[in-house]
C-alpha distance (Angstrom), angle and dihedral (degrees) to the residues before:
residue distance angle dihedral
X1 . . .
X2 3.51 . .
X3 3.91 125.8 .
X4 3.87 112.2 -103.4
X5 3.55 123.8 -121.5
X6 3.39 92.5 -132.9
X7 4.19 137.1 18.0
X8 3.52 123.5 167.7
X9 3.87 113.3 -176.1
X10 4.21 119.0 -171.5
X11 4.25 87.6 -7.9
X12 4.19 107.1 -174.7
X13 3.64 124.9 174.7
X14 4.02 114.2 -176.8
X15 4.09 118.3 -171.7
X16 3.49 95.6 -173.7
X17 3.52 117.8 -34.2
X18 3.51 93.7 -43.4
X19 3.98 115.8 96.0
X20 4.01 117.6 -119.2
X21 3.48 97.6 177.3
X22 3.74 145.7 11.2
X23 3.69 118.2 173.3
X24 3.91 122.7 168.9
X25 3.84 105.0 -164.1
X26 3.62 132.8 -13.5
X27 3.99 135.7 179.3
X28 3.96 121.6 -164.7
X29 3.73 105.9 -172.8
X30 4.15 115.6 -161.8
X31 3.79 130.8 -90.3
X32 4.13 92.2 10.4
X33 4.00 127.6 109.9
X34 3.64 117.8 -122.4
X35 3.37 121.8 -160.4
X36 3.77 129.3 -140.3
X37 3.71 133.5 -152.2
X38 3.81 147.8 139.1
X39 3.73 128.1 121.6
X40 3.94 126.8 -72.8
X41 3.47 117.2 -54.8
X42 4.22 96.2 19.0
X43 4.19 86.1 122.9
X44 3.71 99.0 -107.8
X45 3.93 98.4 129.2
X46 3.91 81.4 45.4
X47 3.99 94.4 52.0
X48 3.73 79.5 50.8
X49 3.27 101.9 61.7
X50 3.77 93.8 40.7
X51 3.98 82.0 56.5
X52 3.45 89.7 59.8
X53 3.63 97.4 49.9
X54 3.78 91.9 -115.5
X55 3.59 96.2 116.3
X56 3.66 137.8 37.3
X57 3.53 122.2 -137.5
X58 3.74 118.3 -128.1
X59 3.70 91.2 -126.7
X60 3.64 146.5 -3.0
X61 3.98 124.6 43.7
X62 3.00 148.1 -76.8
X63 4.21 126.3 -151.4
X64 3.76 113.9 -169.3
X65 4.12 117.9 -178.9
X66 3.82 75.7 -12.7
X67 3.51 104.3 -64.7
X68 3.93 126.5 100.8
X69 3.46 113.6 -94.4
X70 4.11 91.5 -142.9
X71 3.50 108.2 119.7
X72 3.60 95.2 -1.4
X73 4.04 98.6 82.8
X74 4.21 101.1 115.7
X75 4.48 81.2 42.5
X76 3.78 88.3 54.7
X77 3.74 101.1 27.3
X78 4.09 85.8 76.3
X79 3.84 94.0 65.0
X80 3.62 89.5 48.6
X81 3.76 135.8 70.7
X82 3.76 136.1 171.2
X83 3.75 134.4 -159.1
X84 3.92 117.0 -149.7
X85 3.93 122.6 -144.5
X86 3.52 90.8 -111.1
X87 4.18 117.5 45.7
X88 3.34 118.8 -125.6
X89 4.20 114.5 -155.8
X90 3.54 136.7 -172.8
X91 3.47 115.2 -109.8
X92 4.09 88.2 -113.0
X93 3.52 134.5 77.5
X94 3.82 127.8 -44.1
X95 4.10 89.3 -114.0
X96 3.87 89.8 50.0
X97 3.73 93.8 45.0
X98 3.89 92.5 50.5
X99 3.74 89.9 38.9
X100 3.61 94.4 54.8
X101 3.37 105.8 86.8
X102 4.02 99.5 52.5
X103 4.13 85.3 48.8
X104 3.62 83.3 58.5
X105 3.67 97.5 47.7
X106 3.46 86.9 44.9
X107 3.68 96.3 -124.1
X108 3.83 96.2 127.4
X109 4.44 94.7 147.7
X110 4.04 102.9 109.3
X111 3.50 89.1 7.9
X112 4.19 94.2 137.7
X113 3.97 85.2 48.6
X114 3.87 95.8 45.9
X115 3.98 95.6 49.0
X116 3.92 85.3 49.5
X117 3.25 88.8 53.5
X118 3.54 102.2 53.0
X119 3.88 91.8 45.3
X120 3.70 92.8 53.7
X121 4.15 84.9 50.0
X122 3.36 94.2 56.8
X123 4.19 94.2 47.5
X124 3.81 83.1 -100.3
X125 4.20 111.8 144.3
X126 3.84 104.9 -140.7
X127 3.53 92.3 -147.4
X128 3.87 103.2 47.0
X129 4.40 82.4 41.5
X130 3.33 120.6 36.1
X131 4.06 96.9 73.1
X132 4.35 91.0 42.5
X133 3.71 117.5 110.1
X134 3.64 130.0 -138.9
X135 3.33 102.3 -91.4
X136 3.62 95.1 45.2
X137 3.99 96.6 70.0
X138 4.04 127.2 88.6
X139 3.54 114.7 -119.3
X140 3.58 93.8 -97.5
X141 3.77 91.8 49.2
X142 3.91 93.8 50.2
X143 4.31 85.6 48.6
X144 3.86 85.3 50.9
X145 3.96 94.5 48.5
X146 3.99 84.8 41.9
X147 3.83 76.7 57.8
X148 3.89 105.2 47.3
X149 3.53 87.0 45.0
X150 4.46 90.1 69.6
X151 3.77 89.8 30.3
X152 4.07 87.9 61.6
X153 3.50 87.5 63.6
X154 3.70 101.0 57.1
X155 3.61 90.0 -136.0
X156 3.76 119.3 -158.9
X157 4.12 90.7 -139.5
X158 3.87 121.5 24.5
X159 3.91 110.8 -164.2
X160 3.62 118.7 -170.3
X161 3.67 135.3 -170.4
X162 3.94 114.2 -146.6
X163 4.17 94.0 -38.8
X164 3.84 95.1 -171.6
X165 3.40 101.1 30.2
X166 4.24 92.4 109.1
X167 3.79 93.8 28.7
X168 3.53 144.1 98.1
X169 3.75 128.1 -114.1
X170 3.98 92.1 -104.9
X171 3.83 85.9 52.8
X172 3.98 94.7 44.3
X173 4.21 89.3 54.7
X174 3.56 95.0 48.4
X175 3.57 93.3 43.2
X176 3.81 87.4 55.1
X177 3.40 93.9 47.6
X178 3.79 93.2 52.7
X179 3.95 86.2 57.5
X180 3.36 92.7 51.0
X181 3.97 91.5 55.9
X182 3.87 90.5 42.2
X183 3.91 79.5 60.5
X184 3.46 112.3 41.5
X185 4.48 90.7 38.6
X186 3.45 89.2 45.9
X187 3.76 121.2 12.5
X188 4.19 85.8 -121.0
X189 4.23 105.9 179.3
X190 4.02 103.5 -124.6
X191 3.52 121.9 -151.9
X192 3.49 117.0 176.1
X193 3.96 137.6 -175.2
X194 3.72 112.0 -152.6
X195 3.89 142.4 165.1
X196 4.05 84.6 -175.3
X197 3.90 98.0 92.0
X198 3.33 102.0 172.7
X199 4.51 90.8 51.3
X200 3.55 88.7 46.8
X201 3.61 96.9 44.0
């Protein structure tokens, strides 16, 4: 049997004294989509974050690829991206803000092609994008740039927090289809958190 991506055994997260999260076992096996959903306040955007090595539970452990993830967050944190419910931009252009993360990585070679790339998986046209500013994009468009801007990456595990929950129905289908590609390209783990049903069905 093959190693899990993930297992979390006995997972807590406190804020306070009030509980976030409680999670008794749980197995993420590679290249599949998991979906996420319970009512406000069950701990999924929490279980998120511990996903994406952002936050450490208060107890319990996690395994990722096997290994403990104690100590090893920044090591694992490159493999792993997540995409909030509402994007968050740099106040720069839209090729700067999905370019940002490979400059930061350092892995600048391609880097014209791979932001291209990502645009075009996201329905974005390169030409009619790449020059726009923040504030000049739609909701939807600013969710899909939020989007391009993890695809670039080529992350290993894609985590995202209610993706259509602010967007249109164009937005929601290409945003699907973009996951899709992440998958099939690049076997990229999904896990998603959604109230939409019927999109994440």
């Amino acid at each position: 049997m093959s190693t899990p991506l993930y297992e979390l055994r006995q997972v807590e997260r406190f804020y306070g004294s009030r509980k976030a999260l409680g999670l008794e076992h749980l197995k993420i096996k590679s290249h599949k989509v998991l979906g996420l959903v319970g009512p406000n306040g069950s701990g999924k955007s929490t279980l998120l974050r511990i996903l994406a090595f952002l936050e450490i539970p208060d107890g319990g452990s996690v395994l990722y690829r096997g290994k403990s993830a104690l100590s090893r967050e920044e090591e694992f944190r490159k493999e792993v991206t997540l995409l909030l419910q509402e994007p968050y931009l740099l106040k720069r252009t839209v090729r700067e803000n999905v370019a940002y993360g490979l400059r930061l990585r350092g892995e600048t070679p391609q880097l014209n092609e791979r932001v291209r790339e990502a645009l075009l998986m996201v329905g974005l046209e390169p030409s009619d994008f790449l020059r726009r500013q923040w504030y000049q994009l739609s909701g939807g468009e600013a969710q899909r740039v939020a989007l391009a801007s993890r695809l670039v990456l080529r992350p290993r595990v894609l985590l995202l927090d209610e993706p259509t929950a602010s967007v249109d129905v164009g937005s929601a289908a290409k945003i699907k289809a973009a996951l899709g590609e992440a998958r099939k390209n690049w076997g990229t783990t999904l896990v998603v958190v959604s109230h939409d049903f019927q999109w994440l069905y």
